[in-house]
N, C-alpha and C positions, 0 to 999 in steps of 0.2 A: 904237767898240765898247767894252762896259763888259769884257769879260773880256781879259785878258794872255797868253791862247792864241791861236798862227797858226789863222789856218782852214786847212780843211779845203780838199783838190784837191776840183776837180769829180770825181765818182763817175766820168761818159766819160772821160775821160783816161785813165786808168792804174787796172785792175780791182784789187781788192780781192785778196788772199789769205790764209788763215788764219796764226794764229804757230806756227813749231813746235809738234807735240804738249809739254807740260810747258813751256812754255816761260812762260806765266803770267801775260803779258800781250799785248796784241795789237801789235807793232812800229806806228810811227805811218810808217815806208818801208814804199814800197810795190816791193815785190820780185815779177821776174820768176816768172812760176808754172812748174812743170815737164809731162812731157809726158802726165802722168796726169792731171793738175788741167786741162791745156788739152781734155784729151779727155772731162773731164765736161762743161765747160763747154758742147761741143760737141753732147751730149746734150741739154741745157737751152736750148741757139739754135734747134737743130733738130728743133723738139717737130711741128713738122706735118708734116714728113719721116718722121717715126718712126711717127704716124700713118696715113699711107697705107702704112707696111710695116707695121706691123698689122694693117692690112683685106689687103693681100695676102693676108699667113698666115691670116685666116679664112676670106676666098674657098678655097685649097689645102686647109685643114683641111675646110671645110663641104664640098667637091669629093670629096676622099677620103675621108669617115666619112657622106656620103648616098649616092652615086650605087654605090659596089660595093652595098650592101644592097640598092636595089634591081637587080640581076644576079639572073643563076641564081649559083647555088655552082659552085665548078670541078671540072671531073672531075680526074680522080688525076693525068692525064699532063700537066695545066696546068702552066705556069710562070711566074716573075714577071716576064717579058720580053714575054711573048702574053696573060697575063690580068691586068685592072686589079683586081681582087680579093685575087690573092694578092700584086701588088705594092702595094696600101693597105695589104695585114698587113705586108708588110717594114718600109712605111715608120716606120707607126705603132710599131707593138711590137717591130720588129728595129734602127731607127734612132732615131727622135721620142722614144721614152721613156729610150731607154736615155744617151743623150746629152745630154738634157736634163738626168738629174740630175748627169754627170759635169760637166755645166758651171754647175751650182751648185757645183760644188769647187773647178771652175777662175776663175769669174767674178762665185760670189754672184749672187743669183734676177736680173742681166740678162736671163733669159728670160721674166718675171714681168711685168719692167716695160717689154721694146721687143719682144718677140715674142707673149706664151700670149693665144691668143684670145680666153679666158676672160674674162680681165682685162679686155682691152681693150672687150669686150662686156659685159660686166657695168659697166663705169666707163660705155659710152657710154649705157647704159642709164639710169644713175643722174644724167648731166646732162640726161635729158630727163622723167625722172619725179619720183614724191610726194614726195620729198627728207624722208620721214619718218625720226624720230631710231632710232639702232642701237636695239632692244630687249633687256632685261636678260637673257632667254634665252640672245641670240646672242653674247653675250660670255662666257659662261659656257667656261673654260678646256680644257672634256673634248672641245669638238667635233673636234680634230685628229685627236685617238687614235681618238674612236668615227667619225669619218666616214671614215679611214685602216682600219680593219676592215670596218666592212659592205661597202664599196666592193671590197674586198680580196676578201673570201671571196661575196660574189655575182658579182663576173666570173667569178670559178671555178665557179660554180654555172652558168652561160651560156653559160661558153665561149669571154673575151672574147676572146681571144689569136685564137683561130680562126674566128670566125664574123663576118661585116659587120652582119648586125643586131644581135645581143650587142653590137660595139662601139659601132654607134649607139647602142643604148641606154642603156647604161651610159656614155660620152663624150657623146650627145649631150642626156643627161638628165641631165648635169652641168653642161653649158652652159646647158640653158634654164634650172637652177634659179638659177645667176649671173644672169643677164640678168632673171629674176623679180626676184631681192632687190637689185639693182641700180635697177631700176624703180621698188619698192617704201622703198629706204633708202639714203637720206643724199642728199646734193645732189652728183654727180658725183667720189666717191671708190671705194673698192674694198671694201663692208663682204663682200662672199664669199670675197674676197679673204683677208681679213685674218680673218675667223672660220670660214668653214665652209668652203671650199675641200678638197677630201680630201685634198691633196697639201701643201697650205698646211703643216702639220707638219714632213713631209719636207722638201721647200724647206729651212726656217727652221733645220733643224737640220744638211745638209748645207753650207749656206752660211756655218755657222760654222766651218768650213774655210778659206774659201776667200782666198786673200793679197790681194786688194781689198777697199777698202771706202771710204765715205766718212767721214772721221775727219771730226770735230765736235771745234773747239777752244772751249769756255764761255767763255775766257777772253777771248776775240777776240770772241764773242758779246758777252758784257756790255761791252768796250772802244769797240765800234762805237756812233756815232751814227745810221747809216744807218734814213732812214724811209720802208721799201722793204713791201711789201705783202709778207704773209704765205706763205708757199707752198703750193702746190695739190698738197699730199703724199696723193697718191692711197692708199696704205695706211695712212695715216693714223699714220704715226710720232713719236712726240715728239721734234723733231727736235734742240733746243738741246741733250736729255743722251740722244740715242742715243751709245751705246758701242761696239754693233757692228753687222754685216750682217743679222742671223737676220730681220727684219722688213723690212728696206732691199729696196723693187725696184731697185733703181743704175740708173733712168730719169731721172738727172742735173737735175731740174727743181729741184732745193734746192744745185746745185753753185754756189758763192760766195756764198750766202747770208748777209749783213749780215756778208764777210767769214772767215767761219769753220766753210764747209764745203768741202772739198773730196775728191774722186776719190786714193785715196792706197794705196800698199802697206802691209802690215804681216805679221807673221809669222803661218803659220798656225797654229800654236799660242795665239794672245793669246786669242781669243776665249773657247776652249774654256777655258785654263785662269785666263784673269785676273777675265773679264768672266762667264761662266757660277757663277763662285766665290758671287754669290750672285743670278744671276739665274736660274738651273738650277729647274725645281719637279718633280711627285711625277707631271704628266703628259707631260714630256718625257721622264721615265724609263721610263713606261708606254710611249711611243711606241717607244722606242731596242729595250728589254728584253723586252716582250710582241709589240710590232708588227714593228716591222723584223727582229727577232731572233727573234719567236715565229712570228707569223701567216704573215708573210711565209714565212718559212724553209718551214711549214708548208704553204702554198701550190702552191710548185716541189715540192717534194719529192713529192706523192701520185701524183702522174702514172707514177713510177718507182717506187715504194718495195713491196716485197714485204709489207709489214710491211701498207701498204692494201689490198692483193688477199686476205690473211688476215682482217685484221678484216674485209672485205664478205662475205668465205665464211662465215664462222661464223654468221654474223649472218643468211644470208640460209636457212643449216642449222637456225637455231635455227626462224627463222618459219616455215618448211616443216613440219618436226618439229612444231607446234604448229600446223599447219593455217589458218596467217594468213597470206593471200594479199597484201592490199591496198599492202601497203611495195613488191612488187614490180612495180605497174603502171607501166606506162611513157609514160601520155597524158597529163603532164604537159603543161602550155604552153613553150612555148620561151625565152618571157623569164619563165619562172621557175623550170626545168633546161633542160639541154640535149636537144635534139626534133631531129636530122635524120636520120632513117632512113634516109636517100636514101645515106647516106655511111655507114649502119652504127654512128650516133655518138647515142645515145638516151639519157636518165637516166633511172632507178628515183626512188622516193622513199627505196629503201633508199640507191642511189648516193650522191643529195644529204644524206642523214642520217649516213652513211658519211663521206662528204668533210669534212662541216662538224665529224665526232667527231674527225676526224685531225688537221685543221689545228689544233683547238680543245687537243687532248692535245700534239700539237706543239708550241705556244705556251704548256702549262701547263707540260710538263716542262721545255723547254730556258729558257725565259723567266724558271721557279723558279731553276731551276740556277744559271743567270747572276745573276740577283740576291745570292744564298745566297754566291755568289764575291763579290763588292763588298760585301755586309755584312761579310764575314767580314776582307775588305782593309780597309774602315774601321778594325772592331774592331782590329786590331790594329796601323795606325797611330795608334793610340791617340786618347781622345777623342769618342767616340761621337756624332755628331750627324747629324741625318737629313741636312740638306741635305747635311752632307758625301758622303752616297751618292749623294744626284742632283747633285753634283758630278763622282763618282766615274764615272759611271754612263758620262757625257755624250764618257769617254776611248773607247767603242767606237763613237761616231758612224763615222770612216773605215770601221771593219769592217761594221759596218750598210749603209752604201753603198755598199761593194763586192759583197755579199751580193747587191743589189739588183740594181746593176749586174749581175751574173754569172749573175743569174738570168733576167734580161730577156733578154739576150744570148745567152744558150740556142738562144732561139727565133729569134735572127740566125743562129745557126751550124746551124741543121736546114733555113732555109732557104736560106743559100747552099749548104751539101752537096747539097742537091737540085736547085741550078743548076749543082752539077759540081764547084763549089766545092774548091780541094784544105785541108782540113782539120785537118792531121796535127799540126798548132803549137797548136794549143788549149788541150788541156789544159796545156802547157806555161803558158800564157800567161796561165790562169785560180790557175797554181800563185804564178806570179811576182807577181799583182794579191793574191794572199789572203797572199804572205809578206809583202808593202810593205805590207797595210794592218794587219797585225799589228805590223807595227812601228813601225807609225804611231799603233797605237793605244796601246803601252807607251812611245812618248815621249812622247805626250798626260799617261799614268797618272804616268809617274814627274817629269810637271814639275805635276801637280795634287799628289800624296801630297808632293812638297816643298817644297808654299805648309804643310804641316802639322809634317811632322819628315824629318828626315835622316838619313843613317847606317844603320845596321844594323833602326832600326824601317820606313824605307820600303825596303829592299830587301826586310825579311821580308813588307810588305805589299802589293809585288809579283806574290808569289808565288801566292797568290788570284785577283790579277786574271789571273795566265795562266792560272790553271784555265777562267775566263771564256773566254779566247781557246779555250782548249783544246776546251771544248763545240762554240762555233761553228764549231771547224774540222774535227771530228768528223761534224757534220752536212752540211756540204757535201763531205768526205772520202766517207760515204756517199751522196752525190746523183751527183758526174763521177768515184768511183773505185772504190768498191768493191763496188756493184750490180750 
């Protein structure tokens, strides 16, 4: 041989592992992996195993969002033990949603990439169709936000929490539009996934939580000779300089890749504050501060809120007084207000005009508010720079997800109290989730405002962002306590 370097082991022998994070080069020993790097790995052997429990979950999912729609609706005295109707709502909207995003906190979108049927259907669509290129539209940044709102406030218009068709249609005209652009684009990857997905936002931002991930060492990357075929990164991440989870499905198919990937802890703070410092932009903010924090909040809230039986009265005084009838018909279609007279549960077009002005003024006022608080924390950690706000912004992701969580969950605790359920720890428990994520989100704030300054300018610039907290806990203060 002309070169004065040992070869290299055979690649079988003895697997590859990445170098320490910082470590700078790739060790040329080959070191035992640990039990998180064996458990990606494990991902990545067992890719056609992971696939038959994917068609599981879509058979259960398809089972549960077709077959109650077609049912009668249930009468009052039904329960989720005797009718397959109102145990598809527990499942879906008292369990499926609500747990899903807490285990984006706990595990980063693993449910993305070995369970949501979505994906999995929408990817198998895409290995058997046009395999035409993403188009410039659908890369366009704002689809999160806006597909996370219309989806948002037309279930609300529908009904989706409570009614089997509403769900179908709204759940299951989200799937066939996956499995369209799946059909339609790229050669067996995830482009719905990765761009228009409603939730696809959400995900990304709650999984920047979360203490797993798959760290990428560059430096073990370029040190490797290995001439190992590409990987089949279904959401299509740039895998050599991903830095964190927010786009990672952790379906382990990239684990030891050329050496320098692997399944790893980290803290949950890194993301948010090291890695979003400048990967944060103006439509995550929008997502966190107008959606999760406006629309959302907005959402739960009218169901209960004295403040929406006012605005409908006035409004519905004024068209009367004025001899304008037509806001108040009720022969609306049902997949575009809610239609079941059978149950006493009918919408006006005042109703839906009604709803969509409340969630709309709820997301203006409280989503200003909040902003107005993190400009104001910027300003005077001195230094004024925008991203510093969508840096800022990015410290009430926890708050936002509990929001979420607590407001899903709602609809778990009305339905087990109606199985008898004893109830009486709830609020307790919704008190103790909204104090840990407030304080989850002022350790976030105070380890981002001291990548800027210390001392007495980030304490005083603290003090804004608790006004931020202070709104939000105002508004759900007024949803489970003071209504």
């Amino acid at each position: 041989m002309k070169s004065g370097r040992a070869q290299r082991p055979p690649q079988r022998v003895i697997p590859i592992v990445a170098a320490p994070s910082g470590g700078g080069s790739c060790s040329p020993e080959r070191r035992p992996r640990g039990l998180l790097a064996l458990a990606g790995a494990w991902l990545r052997d067992h890719a056609s195993l992971l696939r038959k429990l994917q068609w599981a979950v879509v058979l259960v999912y398809a089972f549960l969002l077709i077959v109650p729609a077609c049912l009668s609706l249930p009468e009052d005295t039904a329960r989720m033990w005797d009718n397959l109707t109102i145990f598809a709502q527990f499942v879906f909207w008292g369990i499926w949603w609500p747990f899903v995003l807490l285990s984006m906190v706990l595990f980063g979108r693993l449910w993305c990439g070995v369970l949501c049927p979505e994906g999995a259907l929408s990817e198998w669509a895409a290995r058997k169709g046009m395999g035409r290129p993403i188009p410039r539209w659908m890369r366009w940044g704002g689809w999160p936000f806006v597909a996370f709102i219309l989806t948002t406030v037309y279930g609300q218009l529908v009904s989706v929490y409570q009614y089997p068709k509403a769900a179908l249609l709204v759940l299951g005209g989200s799937t066939l539009a996956a499995i369209a652009v799946g059909f339609v684009y790229t050669r067996g990857k995830r482009a719905w996934c990765r761009h228009l997905c409603p939730v696809n936002g959400v995900f990304g931002l709650l999984s920047k939580l979360a203490p797993l991930y798959y760290r990428v060492d560059e430096a073990a990357w370029k040190a490797s000779h290995e001439r190992t075929p590409a990987v089949d990164c279904a959401p299509l991440q740039p895998l050599r300089h991903m830095q964190g989870g927010s786009g990672c499905h952790m379906c382990g198919r990239c684990s030891d890749h050329r050496g320098a990937i692997e399944l790893s802890l980290r803290s949950s703070s890194d993301e948010v504050v090291r890695v979003a410092e400048k990967e944060a932009d103006g439509w995550q903010t929008a997502l966190i501060v107008y959606g999760l924090l406006g629309v959302a909040m907005g959402a739960f809230h009218w169901t209960m809120s004295p403040w929406f039986v006012a605005l409908k009265q006035a409004a519905a005084e004024w068209l009367v007084d004025r001899d304008i009838m037509w806001p108040l018909d009720t022969e609306a279609p049902w997949w575009l207000l809610t239609h079941y007279p059978q149950h006493n549960d009918v919408f006006s077009w005042l109703d839906g005009a009604s709803l969509i002005a409340y969630v709309a003024a709820t997301a203006l006022v409280l989503g200003t508010g909040i902003l107005a608080s993190l400009a104001l924390s910027v300003a005077v950690s001195g230094g004024w720079r925008t991203q510093r706000l969508h840096h800022l912004a990015q410290a009430l992701i926890p708050l936002a997800g509990c929001g979420v969580f607590l407001g899903l969950s709602a609809l778990t605790v009305t339905l087990l109290k109606a199985e008898g359920f004893g109830m009486h720890w709830v609020n307790d428990a919704r008190l103790a989730l909204l104090a840990g994520a407030n304080l989850w989100a002022l350790r976030l704030a105070f380890g981002i405002l001291s990548r800027w300054n210390g001392g007495l300018r980030r304490g005083a610039a603290l003090l804004p962002f608790c006004g931020a907290l202070a709104l939000v806990d105002c508004a759900w203060g007024f949803m489970f306590w003071w209504w």
